[in-house]
DSSP file (Angstrom, degrees, kcal/mol; ACC not computed):
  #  RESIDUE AA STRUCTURE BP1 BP2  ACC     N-H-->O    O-->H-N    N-H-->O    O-->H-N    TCO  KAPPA ALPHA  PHI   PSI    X-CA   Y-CA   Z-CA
    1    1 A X     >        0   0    0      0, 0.0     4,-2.9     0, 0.0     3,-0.5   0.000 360.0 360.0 360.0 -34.9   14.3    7.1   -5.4
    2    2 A X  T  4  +     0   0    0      1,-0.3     3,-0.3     2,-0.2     0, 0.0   0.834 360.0  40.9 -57.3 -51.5   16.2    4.7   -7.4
    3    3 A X  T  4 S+     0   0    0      1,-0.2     3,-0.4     2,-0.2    -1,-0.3   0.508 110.0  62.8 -92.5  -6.0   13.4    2.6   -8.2
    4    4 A X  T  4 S+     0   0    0     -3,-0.5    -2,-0.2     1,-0.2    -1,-0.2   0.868 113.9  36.9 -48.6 -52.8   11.2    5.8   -8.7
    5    5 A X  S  < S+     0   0    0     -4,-2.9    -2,-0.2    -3,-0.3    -1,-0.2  -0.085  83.6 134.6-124.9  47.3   13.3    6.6  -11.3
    6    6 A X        -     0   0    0     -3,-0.4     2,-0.7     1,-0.1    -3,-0.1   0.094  68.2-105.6 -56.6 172.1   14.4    3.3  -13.2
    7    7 A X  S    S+     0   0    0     -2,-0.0     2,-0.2     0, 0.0    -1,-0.1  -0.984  83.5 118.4-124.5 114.3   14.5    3.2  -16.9
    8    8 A X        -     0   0    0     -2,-0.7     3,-0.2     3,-0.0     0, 0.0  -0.813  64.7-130.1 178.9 143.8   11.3    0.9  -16.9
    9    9 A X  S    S+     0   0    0      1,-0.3     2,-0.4    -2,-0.2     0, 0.0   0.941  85.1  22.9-103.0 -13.1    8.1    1.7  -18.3
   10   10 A X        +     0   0    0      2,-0.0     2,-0.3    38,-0.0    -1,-0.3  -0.998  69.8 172.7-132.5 137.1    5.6    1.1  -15.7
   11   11 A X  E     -A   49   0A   0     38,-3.7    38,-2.5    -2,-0.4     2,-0.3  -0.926  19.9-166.9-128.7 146.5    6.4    1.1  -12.2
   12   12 A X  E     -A   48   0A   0     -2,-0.3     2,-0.5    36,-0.2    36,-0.2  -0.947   7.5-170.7-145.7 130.5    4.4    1.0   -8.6
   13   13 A X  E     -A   47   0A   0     34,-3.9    34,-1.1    -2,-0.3     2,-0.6  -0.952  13.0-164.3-120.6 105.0    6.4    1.9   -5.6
   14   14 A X  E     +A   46   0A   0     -2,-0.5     2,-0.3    32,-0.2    32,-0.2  -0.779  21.5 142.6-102.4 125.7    4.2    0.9   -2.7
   15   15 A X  E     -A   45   0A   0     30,-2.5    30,-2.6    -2,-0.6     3,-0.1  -0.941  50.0 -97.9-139.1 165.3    5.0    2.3    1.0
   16   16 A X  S    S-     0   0    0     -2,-0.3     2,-0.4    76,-0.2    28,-0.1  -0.340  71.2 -68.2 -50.0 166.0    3.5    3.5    4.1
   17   17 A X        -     0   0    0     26,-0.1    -1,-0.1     1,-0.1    27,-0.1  -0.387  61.1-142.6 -78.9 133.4    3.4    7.1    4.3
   18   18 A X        -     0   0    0     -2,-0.4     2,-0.5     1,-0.1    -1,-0.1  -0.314  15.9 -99.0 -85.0 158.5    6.7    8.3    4.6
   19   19 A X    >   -     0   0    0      1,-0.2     3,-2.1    -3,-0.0     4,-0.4  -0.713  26.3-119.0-109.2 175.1    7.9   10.9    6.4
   20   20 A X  T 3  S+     0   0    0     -2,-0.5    -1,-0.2     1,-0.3    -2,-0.1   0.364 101.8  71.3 -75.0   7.5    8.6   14.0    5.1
   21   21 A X  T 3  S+     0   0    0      1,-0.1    -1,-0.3     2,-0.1    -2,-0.0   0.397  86.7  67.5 -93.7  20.5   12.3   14.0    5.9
   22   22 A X  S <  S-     0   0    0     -3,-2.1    -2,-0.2     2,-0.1    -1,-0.1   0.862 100.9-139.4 -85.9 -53.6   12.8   11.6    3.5
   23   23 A X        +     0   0    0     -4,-0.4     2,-0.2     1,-0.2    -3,-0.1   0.803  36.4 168.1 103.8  32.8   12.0   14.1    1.0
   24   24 A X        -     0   0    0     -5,-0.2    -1,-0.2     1,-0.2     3,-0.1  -0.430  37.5-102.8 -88.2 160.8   10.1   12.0   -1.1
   25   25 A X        -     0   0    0      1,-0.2    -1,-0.2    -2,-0.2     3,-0.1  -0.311  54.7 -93.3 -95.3 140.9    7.6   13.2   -4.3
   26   26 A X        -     0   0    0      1,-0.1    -1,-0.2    -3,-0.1     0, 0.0  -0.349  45.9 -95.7 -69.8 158.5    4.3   13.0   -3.4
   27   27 A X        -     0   0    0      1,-0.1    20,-0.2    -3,-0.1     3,-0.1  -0.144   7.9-145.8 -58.7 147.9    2.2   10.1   -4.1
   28   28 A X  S    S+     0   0    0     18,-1.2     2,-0.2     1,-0.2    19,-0.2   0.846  84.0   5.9 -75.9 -32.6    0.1    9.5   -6.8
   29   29 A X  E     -B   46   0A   0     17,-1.2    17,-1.9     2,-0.0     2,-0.3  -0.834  48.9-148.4 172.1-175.7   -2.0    7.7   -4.5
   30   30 A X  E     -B   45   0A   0     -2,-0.2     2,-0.4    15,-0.2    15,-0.2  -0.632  25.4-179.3-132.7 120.2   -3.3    6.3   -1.0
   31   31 A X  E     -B   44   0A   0     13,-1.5    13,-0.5    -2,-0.3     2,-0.3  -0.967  15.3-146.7-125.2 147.3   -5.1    2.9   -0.4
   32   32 A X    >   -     0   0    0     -2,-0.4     3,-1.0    11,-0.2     9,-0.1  -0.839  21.6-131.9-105.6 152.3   -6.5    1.1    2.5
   33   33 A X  G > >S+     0   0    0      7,-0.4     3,-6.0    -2,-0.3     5,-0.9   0.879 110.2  67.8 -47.4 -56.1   -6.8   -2.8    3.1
   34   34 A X  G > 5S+     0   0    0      6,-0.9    26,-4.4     1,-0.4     3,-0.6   0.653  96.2  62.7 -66.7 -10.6  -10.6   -2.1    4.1
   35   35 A X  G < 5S+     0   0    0     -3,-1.0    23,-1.6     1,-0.2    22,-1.2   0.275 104.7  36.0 -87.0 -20.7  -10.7   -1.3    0.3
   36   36 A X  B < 5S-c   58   0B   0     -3,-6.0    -1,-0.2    21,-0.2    23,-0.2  -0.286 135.3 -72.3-133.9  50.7   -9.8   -4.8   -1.4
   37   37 A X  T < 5S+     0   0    0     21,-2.4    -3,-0.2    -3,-0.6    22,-0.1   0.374  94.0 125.6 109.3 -20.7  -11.6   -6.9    1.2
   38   38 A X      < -     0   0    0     -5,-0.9    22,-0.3    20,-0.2    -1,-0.1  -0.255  56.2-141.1 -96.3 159.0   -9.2   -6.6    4.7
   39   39 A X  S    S+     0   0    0     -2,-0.1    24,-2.2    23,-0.1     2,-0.3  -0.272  76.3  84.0-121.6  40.0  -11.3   -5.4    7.7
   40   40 A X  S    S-     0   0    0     22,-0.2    -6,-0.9    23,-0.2     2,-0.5  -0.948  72.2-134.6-124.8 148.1   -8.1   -3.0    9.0
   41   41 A X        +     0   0    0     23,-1.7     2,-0.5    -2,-0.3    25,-0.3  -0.895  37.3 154.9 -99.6 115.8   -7.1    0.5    7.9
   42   42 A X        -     0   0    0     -2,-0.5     2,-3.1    23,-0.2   -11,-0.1  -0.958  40.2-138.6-152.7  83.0   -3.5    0.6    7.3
   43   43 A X        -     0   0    0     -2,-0.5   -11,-0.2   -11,-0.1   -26,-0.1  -0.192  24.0-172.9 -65.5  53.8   -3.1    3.8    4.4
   44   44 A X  E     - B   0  31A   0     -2,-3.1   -13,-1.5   -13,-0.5     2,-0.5   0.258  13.0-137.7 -26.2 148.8   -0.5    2.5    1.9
   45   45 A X  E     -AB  15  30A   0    -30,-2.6   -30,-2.5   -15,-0.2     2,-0.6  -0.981  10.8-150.1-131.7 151.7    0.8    5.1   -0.8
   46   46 A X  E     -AB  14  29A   0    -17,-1.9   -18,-1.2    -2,-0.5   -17,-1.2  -0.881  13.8-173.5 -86.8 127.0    1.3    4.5   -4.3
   47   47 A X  E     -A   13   0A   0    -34,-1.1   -34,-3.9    -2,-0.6     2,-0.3  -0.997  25.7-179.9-112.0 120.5    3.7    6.1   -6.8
   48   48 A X  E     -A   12   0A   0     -2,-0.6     2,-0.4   -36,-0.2   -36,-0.2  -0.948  20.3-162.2-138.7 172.3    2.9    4.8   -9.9
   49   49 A X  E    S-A   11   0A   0    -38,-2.5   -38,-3.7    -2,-0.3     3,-0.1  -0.977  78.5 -12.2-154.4 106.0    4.3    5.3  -13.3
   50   50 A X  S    S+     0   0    0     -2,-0.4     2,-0.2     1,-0.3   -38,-0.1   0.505 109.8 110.1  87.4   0.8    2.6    4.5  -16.5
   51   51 A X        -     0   0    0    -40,-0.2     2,-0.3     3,-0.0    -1,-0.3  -0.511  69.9-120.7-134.2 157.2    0.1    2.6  -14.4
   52   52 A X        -     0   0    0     -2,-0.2     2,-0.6    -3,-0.1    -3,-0.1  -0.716  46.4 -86.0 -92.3 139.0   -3.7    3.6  -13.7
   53   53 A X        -     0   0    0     -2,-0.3   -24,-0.0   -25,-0.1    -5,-0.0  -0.476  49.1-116.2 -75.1 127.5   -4.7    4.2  -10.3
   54   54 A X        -     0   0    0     -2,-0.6     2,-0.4     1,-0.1    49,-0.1  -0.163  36.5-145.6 -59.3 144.4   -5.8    0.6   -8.8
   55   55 A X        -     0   0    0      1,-0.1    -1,-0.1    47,-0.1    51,-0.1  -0.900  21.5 -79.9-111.7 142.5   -9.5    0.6   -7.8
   56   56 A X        -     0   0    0     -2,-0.4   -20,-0.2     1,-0.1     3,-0.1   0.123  35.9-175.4 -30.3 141.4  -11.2   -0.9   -5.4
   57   57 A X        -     0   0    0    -22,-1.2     2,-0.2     1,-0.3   -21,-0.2   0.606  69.9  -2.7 -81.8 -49.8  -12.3   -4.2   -5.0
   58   58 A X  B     -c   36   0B   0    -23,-1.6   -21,-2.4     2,-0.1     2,-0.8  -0.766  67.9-155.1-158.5 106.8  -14.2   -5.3   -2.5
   59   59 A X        +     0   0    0     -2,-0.2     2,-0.2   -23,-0.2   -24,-0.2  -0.868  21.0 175.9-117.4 127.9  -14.9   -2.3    0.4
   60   60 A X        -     0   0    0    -26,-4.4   -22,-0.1    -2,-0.8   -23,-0.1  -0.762  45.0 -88.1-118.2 176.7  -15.7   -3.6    4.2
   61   61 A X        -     0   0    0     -2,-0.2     2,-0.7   -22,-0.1    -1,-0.0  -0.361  47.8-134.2 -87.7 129.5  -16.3   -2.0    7.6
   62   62 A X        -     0   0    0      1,-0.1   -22,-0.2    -2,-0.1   -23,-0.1  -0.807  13.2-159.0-103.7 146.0  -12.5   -1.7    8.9
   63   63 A X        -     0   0    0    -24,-2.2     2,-0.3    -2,-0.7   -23,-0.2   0.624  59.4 -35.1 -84.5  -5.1  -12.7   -3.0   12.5
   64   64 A X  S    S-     0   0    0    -25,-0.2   -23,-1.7    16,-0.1     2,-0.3  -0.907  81.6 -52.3 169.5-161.7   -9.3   -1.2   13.7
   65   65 A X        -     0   0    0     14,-0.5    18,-0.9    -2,-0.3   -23,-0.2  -0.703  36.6-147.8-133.1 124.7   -6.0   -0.2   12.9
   66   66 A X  S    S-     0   0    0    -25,-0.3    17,-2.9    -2,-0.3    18,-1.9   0.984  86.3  -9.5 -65.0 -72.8   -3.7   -3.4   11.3
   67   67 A X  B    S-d   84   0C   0     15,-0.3    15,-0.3    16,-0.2    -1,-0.2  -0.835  86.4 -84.2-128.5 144.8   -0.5   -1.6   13.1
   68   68 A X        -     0   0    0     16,-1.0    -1,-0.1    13,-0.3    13,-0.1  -0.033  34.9-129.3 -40.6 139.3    0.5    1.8   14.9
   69   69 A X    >   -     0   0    0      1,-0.1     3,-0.7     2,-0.0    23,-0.0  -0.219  40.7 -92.0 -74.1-165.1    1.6    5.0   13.2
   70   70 A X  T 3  S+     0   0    0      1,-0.2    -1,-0.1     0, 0.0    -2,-0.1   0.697 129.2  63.2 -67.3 -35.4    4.6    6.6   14.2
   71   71 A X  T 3  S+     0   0    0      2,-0.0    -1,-0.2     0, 0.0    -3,-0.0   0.251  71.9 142.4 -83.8  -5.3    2.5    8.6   16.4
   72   72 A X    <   +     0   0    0     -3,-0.7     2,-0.4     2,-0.1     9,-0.1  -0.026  17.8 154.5 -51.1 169.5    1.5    5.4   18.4
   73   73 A X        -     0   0    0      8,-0.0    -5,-0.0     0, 0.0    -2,-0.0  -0.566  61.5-101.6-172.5-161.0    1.2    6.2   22.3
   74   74 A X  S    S+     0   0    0     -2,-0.4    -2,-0.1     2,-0.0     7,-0.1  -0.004 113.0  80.4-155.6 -22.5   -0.8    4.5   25.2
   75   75 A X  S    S+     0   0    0      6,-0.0     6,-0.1     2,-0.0    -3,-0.1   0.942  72.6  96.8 -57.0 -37.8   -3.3    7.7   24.7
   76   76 A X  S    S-     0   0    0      4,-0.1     2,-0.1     2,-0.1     5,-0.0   0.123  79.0-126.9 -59.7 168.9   -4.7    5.9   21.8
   77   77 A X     >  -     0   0    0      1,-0.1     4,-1.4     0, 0.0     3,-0.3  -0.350  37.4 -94.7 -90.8-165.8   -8.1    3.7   22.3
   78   78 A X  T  4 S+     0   0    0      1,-0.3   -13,-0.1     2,-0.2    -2,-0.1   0.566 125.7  49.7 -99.3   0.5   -8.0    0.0   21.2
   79   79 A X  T  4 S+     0   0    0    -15,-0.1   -14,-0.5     2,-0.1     3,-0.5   0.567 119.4  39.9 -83.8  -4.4   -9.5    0.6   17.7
   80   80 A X  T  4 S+     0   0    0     -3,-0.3    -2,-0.2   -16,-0.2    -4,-0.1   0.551 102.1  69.2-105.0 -25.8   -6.8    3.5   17.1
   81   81 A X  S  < S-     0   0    0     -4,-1.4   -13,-0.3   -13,-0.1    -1,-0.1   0.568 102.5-132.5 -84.4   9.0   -3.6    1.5   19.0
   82   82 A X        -     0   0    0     -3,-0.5   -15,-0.3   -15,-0.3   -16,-0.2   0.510  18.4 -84.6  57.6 154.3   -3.6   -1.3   15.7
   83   83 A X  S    S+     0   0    0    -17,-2.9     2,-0.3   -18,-0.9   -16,-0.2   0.869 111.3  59.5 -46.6 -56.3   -3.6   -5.3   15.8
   84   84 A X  B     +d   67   0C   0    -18,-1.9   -16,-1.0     1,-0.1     3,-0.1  -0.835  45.1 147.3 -85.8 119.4   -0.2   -5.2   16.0
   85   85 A X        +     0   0    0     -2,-0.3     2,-0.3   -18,-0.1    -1,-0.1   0.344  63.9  59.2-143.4 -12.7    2.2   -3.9   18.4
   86   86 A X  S    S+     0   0    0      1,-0.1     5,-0.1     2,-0.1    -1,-0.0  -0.780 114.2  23.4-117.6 159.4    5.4   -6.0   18.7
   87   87 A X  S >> S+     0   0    0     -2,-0.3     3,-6.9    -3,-0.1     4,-1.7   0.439  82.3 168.4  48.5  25.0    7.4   -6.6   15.4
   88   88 A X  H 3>  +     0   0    0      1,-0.3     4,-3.1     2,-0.2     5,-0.2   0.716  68.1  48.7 -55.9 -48.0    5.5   -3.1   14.4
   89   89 A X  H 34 S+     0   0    0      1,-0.2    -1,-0.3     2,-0.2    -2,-0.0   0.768 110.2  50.4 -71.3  -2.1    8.0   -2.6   10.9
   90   90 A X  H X> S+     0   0    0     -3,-6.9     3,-1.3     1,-0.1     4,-0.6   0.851 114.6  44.3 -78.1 -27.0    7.5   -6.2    9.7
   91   91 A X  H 3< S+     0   0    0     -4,-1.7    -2,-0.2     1,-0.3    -3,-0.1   0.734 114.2  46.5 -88.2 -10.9    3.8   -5.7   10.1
   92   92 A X  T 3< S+     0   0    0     -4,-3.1    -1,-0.3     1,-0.1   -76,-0.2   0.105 108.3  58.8 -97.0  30.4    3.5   -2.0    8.4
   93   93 A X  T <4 S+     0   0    0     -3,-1.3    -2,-0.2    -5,-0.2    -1,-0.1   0.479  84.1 113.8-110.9  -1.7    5.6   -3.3    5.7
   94   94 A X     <  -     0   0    0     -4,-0.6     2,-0.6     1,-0.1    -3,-0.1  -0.119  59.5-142.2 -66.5 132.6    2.8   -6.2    5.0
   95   95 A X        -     0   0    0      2,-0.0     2,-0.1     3,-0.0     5,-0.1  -0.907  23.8-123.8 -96.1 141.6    0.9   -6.1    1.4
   96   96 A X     >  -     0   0    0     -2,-0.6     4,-0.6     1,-0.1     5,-0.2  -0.175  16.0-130.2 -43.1 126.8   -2.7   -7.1    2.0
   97   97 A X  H  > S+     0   0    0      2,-0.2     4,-1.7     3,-0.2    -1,-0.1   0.698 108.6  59.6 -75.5 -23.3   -3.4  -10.4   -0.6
   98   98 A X  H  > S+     0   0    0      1,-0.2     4,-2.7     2,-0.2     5,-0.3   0.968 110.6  40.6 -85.4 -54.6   -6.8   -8.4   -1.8
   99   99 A X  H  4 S+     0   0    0      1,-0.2     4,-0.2     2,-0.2    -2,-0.2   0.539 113.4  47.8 -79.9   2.0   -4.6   -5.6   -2.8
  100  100 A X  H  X S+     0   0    0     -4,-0.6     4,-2.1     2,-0.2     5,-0.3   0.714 120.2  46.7 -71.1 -53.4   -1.6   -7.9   -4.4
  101  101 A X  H  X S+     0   0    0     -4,-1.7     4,-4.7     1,-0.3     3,-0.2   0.957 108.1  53.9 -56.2 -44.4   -4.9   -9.7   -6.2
  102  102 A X  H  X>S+     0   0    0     -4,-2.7     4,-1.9     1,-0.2     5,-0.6   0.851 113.9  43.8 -73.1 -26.1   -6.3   -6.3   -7.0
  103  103 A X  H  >5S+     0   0    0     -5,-0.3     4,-1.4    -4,-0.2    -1,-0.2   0.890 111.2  45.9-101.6  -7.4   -2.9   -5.4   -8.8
  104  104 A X  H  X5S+     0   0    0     -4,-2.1     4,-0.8    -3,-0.2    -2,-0.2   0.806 114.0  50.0 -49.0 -59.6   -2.1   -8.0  -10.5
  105  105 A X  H  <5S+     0   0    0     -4,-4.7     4,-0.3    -5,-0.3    -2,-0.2   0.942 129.3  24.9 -47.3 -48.0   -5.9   -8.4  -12.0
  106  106 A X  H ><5S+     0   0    0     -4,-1.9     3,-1.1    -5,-0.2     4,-0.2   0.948 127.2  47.4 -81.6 -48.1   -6.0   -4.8  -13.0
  107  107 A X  H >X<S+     0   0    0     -4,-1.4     3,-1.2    -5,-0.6     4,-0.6   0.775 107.8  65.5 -73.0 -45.0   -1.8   -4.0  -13.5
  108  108 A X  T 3< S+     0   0    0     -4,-0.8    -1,-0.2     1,-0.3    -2,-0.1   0.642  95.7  49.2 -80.3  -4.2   -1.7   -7.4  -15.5
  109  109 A X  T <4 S+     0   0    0     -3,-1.1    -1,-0.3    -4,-0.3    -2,-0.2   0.532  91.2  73.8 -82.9 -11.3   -3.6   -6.4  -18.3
  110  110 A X  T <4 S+     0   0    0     -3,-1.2     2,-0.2    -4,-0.2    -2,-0.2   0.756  89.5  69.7 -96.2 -26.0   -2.0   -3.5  -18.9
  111  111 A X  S  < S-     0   0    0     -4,-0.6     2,-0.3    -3,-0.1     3,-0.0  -0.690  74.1-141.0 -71.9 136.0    1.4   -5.7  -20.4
  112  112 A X        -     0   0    0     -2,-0.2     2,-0.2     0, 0.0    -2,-0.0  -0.690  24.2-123.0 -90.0 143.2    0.8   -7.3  -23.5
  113  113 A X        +     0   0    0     -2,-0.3     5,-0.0     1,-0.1     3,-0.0  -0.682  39.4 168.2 -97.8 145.3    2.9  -11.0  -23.0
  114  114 A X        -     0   0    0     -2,-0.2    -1,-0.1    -3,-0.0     2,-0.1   0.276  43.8-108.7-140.4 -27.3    5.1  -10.8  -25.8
  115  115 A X  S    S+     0   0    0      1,-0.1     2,-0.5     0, 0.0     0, 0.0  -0.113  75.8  56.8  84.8 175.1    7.3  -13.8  -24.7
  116  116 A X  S    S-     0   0    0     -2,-0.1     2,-0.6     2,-0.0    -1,-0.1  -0.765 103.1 -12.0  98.0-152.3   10.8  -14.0  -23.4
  117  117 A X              0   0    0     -2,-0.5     0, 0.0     1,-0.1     0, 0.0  -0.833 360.0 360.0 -82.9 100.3   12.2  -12.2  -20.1
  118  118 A X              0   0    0     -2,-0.6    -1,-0.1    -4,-0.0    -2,-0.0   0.460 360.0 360.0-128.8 360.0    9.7   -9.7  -19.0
């Protein structure tokens, strides 16, 4: 919440989807990997502030699940049990380089360079 609500003028707070006992404001909005190029679905949420909502890039076929939800079990099938299954919070914490690209390209016009500290 603290970085939700910094004295900044544009902000993106990117997370997996949280759960709701955190008690967090809903997102402005929800992206997938398969969406800037990645062939996983992994649903990131946005909270942004001052920011336009990032658009797609590049959309491929996603071939499975990057990592398990919360929900993860042995039930699942092998596109639904994710890539990943050992170190599972380093690997839902990973940003996707097509969506780093995509916000920088889009997010970086939005500053005017003025010079200095920014």
């Amino acid at each position: 919440m603290e970085f939700l609500n910094a004295n900044c003028e544009r902000i993106c707070v990117e997370n997996p989807v949280p759960s709701r006992v955190y008690e967090l404001p809903k997102y402005t909005q929800t992206i997938q990997p398969y969406e800037y190029g990645h062939p996983y679905s992994k649903r990131t949420c946005l909270w942004l502030k001052n920011l336009p909502k990032l658009v797609p890039t590049e959309t491929v076929e996603p071939i499975g699940t990057f990592c398990p939800s919360g929900s993860y079990s042995k039930k699942h099938d092998s596109k639904h049990r994710g890539v990943f299954t050992k170190d599972r919070a380093k690997n839902r914490s990973k940003t996707f380089p097509g969506i780093a690209r995509a916000m920088a390209e889009q997010w970086g016009k939005e500053t005017p360079r003025t010079g200095g500290n920014q």
